[in-house]
Every structure is written in C-alpha cells, then in structure tokens.
N, CA, C and O of each residue as an XYZ file, in Angstrom:
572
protein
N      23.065    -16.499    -19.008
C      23.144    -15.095    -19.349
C      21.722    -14.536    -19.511
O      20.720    -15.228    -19.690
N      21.750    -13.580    -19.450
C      20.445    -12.400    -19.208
C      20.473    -11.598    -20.220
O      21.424    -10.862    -20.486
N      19.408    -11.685    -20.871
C      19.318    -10.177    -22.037
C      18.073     -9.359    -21.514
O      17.285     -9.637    -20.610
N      18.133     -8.268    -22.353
C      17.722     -7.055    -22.090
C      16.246     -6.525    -22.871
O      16.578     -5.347    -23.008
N      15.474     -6.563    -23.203
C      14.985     -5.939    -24.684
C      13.284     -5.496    -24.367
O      12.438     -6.088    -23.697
N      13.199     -4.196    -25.158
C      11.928     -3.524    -25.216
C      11.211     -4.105    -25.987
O      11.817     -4.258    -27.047
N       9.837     -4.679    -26.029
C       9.162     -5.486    -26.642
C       8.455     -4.992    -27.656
O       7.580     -4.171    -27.380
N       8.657     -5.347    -28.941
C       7.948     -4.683    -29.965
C       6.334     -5.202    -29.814
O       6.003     -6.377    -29.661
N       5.759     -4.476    -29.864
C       4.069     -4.678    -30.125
C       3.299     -5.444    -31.133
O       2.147     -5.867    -31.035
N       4.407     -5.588    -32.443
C       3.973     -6.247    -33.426
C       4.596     -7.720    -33.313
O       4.061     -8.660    -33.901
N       5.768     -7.887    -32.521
C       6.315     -9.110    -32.441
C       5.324     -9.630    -30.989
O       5.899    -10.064    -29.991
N       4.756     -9.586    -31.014
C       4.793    -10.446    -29.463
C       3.992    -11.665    -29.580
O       2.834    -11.636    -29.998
N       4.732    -12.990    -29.132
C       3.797    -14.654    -29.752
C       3.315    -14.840    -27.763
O       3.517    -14.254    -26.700
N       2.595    -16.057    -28.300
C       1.822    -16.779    -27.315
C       2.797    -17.111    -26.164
O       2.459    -16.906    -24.998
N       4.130    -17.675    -26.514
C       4.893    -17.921    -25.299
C       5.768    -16.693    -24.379
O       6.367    -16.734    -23.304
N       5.505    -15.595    -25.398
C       5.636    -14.196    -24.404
C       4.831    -14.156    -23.289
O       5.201    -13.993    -22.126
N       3.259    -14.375    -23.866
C       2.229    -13.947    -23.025
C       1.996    -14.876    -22.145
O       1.453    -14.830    -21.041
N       2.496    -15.791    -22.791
C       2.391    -17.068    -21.276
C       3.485    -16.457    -19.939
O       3.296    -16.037    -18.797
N       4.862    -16.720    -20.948
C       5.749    -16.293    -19.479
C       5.395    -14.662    -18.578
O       5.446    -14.422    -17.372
N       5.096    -13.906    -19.561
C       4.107    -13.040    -18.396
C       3.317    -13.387    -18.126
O       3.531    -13.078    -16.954
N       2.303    -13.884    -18.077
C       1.529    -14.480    -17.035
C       1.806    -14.848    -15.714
O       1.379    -14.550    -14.599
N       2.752    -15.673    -16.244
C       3.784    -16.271    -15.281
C       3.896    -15.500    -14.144
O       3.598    -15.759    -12.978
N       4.396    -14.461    -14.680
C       4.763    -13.545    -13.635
C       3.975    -12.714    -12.739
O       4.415    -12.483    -11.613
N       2.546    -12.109    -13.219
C       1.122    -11.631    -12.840
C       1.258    -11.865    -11.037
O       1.253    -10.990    -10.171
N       1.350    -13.046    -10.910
C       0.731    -13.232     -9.595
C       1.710    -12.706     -8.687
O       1.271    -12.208     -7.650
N       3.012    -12.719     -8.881
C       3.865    -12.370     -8.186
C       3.460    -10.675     -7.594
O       3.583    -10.124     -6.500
N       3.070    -10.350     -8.585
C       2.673     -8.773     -8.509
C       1.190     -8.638     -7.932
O       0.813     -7.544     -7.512
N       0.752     -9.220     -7.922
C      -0.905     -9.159     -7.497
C      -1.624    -10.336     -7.433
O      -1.729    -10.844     -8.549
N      -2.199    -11.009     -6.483
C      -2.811    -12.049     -6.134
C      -4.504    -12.010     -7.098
O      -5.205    -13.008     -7.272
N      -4.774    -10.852     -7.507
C      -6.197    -10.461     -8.253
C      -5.997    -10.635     -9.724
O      -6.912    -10.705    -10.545
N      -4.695    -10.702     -9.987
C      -3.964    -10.755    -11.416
C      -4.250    -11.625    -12.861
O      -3.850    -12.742    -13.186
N      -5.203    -10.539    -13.670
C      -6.132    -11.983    -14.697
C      -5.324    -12.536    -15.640
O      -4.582    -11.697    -16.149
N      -5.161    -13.930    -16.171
C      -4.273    -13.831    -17.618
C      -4.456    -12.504    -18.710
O      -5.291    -11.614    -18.870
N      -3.119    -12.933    -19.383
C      -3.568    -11.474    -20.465
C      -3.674    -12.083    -21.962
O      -3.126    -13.120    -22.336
N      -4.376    -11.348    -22.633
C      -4.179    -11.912    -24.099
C      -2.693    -11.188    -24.930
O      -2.159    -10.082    -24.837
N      -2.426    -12.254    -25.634
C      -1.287    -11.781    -27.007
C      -2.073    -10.510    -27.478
O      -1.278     -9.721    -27.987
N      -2.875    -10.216    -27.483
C      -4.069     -9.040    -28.128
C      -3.150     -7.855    -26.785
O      -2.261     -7.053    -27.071
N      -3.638     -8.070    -25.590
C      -3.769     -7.501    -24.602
C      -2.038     -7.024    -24.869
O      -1.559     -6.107    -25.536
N      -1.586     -7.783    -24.273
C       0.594     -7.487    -23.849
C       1.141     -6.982    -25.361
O       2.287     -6.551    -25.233
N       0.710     -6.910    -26.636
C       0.533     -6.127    -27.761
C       0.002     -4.837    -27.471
O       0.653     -3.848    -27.808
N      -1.210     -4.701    -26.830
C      -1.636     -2.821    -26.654
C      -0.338     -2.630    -25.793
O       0.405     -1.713    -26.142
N      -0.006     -3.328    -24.793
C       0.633     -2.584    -23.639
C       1.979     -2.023    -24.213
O       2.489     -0.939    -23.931
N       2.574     -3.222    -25.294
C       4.276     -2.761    -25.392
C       3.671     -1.724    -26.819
O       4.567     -1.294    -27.545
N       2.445     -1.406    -27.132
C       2.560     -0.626    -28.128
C       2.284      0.416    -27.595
O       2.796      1.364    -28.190
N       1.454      0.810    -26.368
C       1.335      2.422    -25.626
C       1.928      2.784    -24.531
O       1.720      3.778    -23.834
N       2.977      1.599    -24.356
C       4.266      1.768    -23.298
C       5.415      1.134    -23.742
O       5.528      0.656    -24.871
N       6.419      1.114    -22.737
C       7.646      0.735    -23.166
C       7.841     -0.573    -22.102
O       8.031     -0.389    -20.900
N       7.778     -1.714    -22.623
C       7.785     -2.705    -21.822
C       8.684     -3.554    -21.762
O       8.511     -4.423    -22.617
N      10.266     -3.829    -20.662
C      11.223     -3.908    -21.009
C      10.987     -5.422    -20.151
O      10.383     -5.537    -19.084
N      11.580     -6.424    -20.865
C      11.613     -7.656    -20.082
C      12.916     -8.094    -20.063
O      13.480     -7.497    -20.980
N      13.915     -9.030    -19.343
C      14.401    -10.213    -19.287
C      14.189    -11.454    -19.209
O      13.416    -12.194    -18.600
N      15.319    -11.583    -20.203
C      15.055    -12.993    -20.336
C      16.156    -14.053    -20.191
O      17.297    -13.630    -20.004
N      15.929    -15.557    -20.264
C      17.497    -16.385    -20.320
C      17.532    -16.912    -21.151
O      16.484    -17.045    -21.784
N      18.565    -17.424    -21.560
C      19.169    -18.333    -22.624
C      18.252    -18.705    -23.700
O      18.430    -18.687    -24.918
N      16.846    -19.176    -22.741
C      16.291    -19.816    -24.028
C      15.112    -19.199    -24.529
O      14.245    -19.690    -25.254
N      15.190    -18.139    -24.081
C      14.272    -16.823    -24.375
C      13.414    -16.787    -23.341
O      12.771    -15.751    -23.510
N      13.082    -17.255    -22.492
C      11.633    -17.470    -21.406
C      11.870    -15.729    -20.524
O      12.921    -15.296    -20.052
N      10.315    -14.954    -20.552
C      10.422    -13.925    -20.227
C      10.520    -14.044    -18.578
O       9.605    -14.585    -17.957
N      11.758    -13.472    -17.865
C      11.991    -14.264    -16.219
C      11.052    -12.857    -15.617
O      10.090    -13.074    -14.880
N      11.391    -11.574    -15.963
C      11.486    -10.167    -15.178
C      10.978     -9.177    -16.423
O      11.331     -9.224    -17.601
N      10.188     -8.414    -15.888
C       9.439     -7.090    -16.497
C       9.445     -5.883    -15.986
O       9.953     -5.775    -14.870
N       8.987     -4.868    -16.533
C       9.247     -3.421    -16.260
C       8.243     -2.579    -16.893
O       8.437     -2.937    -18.054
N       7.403     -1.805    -16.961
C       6.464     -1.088    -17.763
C       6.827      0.635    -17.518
O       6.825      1.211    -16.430
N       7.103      1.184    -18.741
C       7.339      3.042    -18.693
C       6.260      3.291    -19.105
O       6.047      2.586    -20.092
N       5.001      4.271    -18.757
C       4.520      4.886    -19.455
C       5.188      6.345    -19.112
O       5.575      6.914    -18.091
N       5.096      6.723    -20.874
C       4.911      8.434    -20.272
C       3.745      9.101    -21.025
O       3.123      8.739    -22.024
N       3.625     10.353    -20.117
C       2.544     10.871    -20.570
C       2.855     12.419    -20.014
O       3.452     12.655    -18.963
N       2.314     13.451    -20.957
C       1.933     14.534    -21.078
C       1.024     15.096    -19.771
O      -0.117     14.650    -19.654
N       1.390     15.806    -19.057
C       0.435     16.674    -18.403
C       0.204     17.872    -18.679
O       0.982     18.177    -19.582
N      -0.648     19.018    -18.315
C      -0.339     20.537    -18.193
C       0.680     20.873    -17.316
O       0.881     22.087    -17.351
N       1.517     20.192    -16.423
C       2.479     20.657    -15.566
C       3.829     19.615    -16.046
O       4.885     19.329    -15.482
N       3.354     19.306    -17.075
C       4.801     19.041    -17.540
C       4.788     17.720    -18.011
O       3.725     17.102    -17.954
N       6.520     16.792    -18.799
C       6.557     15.529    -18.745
C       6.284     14.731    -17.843
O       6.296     15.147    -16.684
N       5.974     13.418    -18.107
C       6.703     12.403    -16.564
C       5.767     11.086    -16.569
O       4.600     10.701    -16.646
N       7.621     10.511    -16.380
C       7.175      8.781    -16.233
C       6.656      8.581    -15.516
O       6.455      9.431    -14.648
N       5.922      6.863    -15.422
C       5.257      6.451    -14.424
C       5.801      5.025    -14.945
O       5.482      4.422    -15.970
N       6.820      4.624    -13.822
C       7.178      3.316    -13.491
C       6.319      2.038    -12.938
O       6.075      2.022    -11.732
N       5.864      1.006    -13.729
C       4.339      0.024    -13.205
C       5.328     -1.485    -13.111
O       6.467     -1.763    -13.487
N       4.361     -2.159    -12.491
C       4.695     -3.459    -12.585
C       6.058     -4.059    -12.608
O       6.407     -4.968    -13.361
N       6.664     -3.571    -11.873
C       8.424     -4.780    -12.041
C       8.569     -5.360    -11.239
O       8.684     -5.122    -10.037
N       8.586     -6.439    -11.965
C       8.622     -8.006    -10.948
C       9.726     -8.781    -11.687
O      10.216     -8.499    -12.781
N      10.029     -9.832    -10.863
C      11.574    -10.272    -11.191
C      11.292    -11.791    -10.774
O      11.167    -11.926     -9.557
N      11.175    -12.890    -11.483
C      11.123    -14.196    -11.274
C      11.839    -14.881    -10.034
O      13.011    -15.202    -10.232
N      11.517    -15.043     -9.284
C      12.026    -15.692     -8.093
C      13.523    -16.627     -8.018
O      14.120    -17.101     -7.051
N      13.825    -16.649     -9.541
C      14.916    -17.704     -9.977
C      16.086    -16.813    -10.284
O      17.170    -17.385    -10.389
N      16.051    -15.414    -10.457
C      16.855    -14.178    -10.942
C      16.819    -13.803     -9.840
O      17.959    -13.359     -9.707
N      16.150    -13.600     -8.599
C      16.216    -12.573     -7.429
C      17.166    -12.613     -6.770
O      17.343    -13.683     -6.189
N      18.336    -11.359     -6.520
C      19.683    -11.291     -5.915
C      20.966    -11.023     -7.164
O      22.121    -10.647     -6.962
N      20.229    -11.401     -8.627
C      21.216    -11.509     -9.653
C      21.545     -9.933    -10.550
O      22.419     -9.629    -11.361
N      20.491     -9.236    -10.002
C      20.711     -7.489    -10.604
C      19.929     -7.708    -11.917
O      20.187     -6.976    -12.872
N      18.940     -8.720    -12.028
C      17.903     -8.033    -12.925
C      16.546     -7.097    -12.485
O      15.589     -6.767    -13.186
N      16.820     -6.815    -11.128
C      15.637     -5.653    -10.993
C      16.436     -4.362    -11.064
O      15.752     -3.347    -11.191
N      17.483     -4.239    -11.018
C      18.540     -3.203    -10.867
C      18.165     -3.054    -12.459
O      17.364     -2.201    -12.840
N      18.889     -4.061    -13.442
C      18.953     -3.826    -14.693
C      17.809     -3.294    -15.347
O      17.967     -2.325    -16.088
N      16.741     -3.759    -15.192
C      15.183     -3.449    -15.370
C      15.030     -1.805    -15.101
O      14.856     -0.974    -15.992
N      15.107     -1.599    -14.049
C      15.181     -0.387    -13.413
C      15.749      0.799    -14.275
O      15.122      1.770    -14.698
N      17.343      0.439    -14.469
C      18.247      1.494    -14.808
C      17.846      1.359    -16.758
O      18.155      2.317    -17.465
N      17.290      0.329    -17.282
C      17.036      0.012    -18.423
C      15.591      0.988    -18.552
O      15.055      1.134    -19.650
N      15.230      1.406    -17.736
C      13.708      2.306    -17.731
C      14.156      4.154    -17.418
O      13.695      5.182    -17.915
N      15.069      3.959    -16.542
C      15.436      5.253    -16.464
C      16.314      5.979    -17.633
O      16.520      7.185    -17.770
N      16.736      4.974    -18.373
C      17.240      6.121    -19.787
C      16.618      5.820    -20.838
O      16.887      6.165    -21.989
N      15.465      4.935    -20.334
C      14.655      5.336    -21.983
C      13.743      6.446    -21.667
O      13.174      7.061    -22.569
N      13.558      6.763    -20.254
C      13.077      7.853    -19.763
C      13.637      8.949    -19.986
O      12.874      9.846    -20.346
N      14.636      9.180    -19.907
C      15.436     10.687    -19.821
C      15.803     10.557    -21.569
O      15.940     11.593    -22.219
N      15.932      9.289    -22.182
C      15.746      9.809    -24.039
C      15.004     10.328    -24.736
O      15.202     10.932    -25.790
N      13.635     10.019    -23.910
C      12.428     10.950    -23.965
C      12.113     12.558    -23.825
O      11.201     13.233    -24.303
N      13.168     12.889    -23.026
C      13.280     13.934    -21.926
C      12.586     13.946    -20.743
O      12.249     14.865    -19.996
N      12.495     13.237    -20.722
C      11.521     12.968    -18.779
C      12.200     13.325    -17.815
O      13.212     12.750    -17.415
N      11.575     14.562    -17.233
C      12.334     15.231    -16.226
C      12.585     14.284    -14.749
O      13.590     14.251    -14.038
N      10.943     13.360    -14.555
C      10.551     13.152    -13.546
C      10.055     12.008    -13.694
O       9.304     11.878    -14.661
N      10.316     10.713    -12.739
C       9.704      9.515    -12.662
C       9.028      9.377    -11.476
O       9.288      9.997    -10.444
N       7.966      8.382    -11.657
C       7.181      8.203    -10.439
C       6.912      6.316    -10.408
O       6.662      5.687    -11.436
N       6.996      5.862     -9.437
C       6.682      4.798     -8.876
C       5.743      4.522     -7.636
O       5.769      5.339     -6.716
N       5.155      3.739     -7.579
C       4.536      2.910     -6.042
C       4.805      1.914     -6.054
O       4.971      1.365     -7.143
N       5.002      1.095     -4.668
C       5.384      0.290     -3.940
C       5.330     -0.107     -3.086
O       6.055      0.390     -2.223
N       4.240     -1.552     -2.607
C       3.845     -2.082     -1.603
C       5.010     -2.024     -0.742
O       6.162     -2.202     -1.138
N       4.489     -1.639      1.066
C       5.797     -1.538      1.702
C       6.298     -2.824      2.121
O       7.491     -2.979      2.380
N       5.427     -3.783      2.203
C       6.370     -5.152      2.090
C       6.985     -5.731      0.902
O       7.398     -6.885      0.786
N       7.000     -4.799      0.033
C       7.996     -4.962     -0.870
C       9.360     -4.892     -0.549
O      10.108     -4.817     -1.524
N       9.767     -4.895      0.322
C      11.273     -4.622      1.017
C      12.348     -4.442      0.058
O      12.791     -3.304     -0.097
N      12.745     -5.243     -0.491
C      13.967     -5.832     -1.666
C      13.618     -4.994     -2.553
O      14.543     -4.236     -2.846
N      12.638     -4.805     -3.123
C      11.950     -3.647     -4.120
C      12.126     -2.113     -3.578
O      12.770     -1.405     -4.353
N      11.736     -1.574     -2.569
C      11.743     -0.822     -2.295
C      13.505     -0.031     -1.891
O      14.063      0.989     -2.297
N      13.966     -1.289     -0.769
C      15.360     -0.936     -0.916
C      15.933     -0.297     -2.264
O      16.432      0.818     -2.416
N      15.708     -1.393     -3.275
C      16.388     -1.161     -4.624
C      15.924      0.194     -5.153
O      16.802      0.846     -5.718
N      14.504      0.830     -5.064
C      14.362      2.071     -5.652
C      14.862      3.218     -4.665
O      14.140      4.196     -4.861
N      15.354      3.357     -4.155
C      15.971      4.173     -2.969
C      17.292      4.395     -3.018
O      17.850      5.470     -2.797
N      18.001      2.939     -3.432
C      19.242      3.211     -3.976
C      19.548      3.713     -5.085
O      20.631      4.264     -5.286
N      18.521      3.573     -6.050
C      18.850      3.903     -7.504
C      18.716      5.593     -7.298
O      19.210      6.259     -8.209
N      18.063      6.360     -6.130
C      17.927      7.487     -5.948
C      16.402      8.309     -6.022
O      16.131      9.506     -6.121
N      15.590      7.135     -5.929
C      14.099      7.341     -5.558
C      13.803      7.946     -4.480
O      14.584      7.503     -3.638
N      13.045      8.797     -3.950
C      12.971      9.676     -2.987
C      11.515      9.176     -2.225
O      10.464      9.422     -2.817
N      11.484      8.647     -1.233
C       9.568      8.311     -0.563
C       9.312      9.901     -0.767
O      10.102     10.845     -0.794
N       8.069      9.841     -0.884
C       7.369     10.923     -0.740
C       5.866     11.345     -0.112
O       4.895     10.738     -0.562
N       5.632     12.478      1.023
C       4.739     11.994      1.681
C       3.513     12.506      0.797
O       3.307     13.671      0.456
N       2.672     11.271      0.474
C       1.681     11.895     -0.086
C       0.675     11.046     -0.278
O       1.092      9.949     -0.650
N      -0.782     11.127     -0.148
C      -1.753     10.359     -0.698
C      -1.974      9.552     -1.903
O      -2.038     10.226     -2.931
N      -2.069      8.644     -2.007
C      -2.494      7.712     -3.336
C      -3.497      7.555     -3.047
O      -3.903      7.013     -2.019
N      -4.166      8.059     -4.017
C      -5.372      7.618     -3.877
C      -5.576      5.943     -5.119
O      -4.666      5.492     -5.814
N      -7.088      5.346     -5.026
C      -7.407      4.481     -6.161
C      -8.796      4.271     -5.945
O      -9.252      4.087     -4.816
N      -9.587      4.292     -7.123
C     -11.089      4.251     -7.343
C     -11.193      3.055     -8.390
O     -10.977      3.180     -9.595
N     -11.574      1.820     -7.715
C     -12.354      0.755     -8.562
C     -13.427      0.979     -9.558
O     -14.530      1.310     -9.123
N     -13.218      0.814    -11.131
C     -14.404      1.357    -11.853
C     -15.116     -0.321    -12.256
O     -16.169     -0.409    -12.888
C-alpha cells in the first residue's frame, strides 16, 4: 500500500533525505545530495508531497510552490519523479491530483509545469490530467 503525505518541515529525519536523494538522479543527471537542513527549507517554503510504502521509504515526490505575482496567483509544479518500482501503479497520477487541490485550497487559479519531452509517460500523464502544451519560450540563466 501507498500513502500520501505533505511533509512537515519540522519533522523531516536523515532517512527522508536519503530516500530523496534517491530519487535526484532520476530527475537530473547534475543532481547534488541534499541536506536534512536543505529538504526542511524546501517542505517549509513549499508544499512537498511524497509517497511512500509500507515501511515508510520515500518511493515518489511532487513540489507546489506558489507565489504571488502582480498579474495574479499561480502554482508552479517542480520535480515529480516516481521510483521506478511504483511506475504504471498511479502514483504519479496520485502525486499530481494530490498537488492540484492543495492548489485550488489556496485559490490558485493557474498551474504551471515543464517537462522534458522525453519525458513521455510524464508528459502523457499531464495532458490527461488536463494540462494544456503551450507555445512559449523558457527561458534559464545559470547563476
């Protein structure tokens, strides 16, 4: 069985930050370990929803930030990756739909995501959930 849960900032131990780790590379080959310090800022200035199994090991992640603009609310969907051992089982679905109503509890009119296009399985999945491509520049500046 699979649970669900937003990670408190003040709870988070060493074998959290390990099993994310874990997961890092899946998402990015450049991907540094993180500190218990570090995955503490994150679930404390975002909403960082993981799964897990039976014996707590974090398999799959999800990151909401929201933030304030002058043109309004709006999420920004980061990092969901799904352990290679869950893939096909509807924890990126769950992840997903587990981000979109802590979004709209917020009032978030509007979510935003990116997504490598060989992300296939990923990408499928945000399309179904009712993600829209959109043509537009991304930009990114290395500081």
């Amino acid at each position: 069985m699979i649970t669900y849960e937003f990670l408190d900032w003040q709870l988070i131990t060493q074998r959290m930050t390990d099993d994310i780790n874990l997961l890092l590379p899946q998402l990015t080959a450049t991907a540094k370990p993180l500190t218990t310090k570090h995955v503490g800022s994150i679930a404390f200035r975002s909403h960082l929803l993981v799964a897990r199994t039976e014996d707590g090991a974090i398999k799959g992640m999800a990151t909401l930030c929201i933030i304030q603009t002058p043109t309004g609310q709006k999420g920004i969907i980061e990092d969901v990756v799904v352990d290679a051992s869950l893939c096909g089982h509807g924890a990126g679905t769950t992840l997903m739909i587990g981000l979109i109503g802590e979004a709209a509890r917020h009032g978030t009119k509007k979510l935003e995501l990116t997504s490598n296009p060989a992300r296939a399985a990923a990408n499928h999945l945000y399309q179904k959930l009712g993600f829209k491509l959109r043509e537009t520049n991304h930009y990114r500046m290395t500081l």
